[in-house]
C-alpha atoms as an extended CHARMM CRD file, in Angstrom:
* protein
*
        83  EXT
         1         1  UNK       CA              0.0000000000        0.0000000000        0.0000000000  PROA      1               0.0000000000
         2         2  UNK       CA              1.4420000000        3.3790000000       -1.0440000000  PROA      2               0.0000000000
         3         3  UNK       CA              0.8340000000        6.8390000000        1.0740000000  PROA      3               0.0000000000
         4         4  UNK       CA             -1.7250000000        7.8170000000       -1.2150000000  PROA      4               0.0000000000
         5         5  UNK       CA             -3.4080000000        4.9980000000       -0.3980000000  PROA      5               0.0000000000
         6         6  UNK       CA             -3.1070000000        5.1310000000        3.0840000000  PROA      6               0.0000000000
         7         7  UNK       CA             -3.7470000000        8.5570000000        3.0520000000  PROA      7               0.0000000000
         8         8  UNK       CA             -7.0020000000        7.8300000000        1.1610000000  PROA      8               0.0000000000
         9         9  UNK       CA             -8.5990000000        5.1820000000        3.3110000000  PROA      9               0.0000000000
        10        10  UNK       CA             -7.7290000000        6.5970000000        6.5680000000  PROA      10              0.0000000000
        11        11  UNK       CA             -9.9350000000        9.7930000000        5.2560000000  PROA      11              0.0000000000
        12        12  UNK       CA            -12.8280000000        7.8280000000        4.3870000000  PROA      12              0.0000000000
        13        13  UNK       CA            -13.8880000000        6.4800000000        8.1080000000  PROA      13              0.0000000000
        14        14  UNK       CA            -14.8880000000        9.9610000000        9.5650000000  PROA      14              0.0000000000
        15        15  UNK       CA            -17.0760000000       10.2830000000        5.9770000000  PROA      15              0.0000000000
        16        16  UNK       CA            -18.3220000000        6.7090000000        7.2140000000  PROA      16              0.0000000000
        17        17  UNK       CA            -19.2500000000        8.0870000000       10.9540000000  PROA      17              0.0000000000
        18        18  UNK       CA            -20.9540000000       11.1910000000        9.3460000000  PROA      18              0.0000000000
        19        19  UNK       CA            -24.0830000000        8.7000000000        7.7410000000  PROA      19              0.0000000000
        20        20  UNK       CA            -25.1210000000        8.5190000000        3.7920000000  PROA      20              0.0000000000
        21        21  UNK       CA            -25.2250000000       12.0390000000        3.1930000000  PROA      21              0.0000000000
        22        22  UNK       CA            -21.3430000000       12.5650000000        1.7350000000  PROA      22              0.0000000000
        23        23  UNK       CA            -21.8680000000        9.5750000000       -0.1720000000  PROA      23              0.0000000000
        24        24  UNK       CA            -25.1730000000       11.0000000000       -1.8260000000  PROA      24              0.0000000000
        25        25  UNK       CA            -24.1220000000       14.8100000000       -2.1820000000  PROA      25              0.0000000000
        26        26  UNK       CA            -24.2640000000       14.5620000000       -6.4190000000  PROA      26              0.0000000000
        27        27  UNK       CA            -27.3900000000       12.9580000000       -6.5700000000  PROA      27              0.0000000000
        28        28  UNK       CA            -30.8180000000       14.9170000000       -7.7570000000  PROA      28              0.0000000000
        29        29  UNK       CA            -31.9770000000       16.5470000000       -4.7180000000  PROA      29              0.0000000000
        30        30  UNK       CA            -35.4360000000       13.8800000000       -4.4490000000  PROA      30              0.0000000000
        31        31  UNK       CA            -33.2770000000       11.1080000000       -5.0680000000  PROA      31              0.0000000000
        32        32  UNK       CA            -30.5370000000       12.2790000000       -2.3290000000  PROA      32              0.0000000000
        33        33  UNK       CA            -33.7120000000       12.5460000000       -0.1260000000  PROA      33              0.0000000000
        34        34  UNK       CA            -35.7090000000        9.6370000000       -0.6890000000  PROA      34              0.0000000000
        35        35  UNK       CA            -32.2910000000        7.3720000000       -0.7410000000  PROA      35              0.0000000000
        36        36  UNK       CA            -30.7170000000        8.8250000000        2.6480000000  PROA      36              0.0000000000
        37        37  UNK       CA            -34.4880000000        8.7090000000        4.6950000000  PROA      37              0.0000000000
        38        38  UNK       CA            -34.9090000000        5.2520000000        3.5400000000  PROA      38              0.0000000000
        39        39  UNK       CA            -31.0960000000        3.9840000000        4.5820000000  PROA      39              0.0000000000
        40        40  UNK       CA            -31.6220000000        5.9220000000        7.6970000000  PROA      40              0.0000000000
        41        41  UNK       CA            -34.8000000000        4.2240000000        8.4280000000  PROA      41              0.0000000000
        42        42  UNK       CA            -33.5370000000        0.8630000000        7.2240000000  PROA      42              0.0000000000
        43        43  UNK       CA            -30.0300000000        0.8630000000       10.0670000000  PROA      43              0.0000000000
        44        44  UNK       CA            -31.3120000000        3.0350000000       12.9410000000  PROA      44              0.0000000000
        45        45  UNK       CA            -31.4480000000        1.8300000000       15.9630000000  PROA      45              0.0000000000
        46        46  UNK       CA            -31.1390000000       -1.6430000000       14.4170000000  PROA      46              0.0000000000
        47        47  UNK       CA            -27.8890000000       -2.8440000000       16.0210000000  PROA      47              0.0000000000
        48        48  UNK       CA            -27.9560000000       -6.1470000000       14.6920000000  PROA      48              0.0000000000
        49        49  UNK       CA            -28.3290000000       -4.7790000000       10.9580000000  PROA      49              0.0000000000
        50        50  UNK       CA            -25.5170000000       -2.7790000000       11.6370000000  PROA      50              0.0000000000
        51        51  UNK       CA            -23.0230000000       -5.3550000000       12.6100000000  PROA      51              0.0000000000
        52        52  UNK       CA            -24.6590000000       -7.7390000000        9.4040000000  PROA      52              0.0000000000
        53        53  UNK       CA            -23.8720000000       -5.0550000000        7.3280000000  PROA      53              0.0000000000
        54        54  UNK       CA            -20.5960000000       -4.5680000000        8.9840000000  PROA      54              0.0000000000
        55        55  UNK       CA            -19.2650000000       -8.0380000000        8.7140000000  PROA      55              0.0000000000
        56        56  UNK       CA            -20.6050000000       -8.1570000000        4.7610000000  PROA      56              0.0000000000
        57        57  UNK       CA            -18.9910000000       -5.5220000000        4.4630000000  PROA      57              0.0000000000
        58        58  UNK       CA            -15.2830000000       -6.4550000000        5.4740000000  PROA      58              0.0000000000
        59        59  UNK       CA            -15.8120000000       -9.7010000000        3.7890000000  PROA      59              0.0000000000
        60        60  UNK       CA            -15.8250000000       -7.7870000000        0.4530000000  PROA      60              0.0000000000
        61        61  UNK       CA            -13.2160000000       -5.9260000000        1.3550000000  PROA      61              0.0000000000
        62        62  UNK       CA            -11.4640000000       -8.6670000000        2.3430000000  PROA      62              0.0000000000
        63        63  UNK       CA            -12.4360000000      -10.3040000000       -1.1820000000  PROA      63              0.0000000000
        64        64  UNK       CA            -10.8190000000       -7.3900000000       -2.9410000000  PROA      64              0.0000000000
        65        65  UNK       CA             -7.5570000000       -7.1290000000       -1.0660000000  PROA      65              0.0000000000
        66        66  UNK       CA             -7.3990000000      -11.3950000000       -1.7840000000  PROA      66              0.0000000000
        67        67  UNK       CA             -7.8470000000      -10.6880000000       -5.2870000000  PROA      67              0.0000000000
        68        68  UNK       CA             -5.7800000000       -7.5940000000       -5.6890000000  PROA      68              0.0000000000
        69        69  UNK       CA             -2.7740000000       -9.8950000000       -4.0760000000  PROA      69              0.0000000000
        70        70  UNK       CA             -3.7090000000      -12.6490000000       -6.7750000000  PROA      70              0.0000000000
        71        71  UNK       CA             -3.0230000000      -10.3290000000       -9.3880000000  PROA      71              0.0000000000
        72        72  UNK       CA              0.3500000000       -9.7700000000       -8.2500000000  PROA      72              0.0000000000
        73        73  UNK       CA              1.3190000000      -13.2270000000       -8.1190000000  PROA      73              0.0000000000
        74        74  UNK       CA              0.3900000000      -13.6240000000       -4.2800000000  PROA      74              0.0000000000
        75        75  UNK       CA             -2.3510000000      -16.4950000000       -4.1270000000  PROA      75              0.0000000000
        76        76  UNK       CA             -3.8120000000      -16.7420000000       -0.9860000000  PROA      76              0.0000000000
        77        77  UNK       CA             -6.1320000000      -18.9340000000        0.8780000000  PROA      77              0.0000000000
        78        78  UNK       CA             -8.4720000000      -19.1110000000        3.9570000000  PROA      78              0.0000000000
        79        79  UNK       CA             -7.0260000000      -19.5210000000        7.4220000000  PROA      79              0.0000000000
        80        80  UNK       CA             -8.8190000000      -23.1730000000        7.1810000000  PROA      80              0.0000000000
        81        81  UNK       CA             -7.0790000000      -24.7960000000        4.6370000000  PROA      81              0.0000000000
        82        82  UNK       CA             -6.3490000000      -28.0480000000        5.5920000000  PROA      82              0.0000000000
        83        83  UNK       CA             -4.2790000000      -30.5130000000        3.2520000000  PROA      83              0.0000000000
């Protein structure tokens, strides 16, 4: 990972922290609207939704770092593999 990279990713957890709304900011104004209530709605005081979303959401980041490695000649596996 180079500094740009770094620098990059470490910026985008406070946008995370801050809700949809950074994410949505160059959408038509009804769509912004209609999108951000209804994700707002949908995760609010839902704790468990939250973590789901959480964990499906490192595994696909998780995905992407596993194939990013592949493509420079680093194969990798699960933790599990068994021979």
């Amino acid at each position: 990972m180079n500094v740009t990279q770094y620098d990059q990713s470490s910026n985008l957890a406070p946008d995370l922290c801050e809700g949809p709304k950074p994410f949505w900011k160059d959408a038509p104004d009804a769509m912004r609207e209609k999108y951000i209530g209804m994700i707002t709605q949908f995760y609010e005081n839902n704790p468990a939704m939250q973590r789901d979303e959480a964990f499906r959401s490192a595994g696909i980041a998780a995905y992407g770092m596993m194939m990013a490695a592949a493509a420079h000649g680093y194969d990798t596996c699960t933790a599990e593999f068994r021979r």
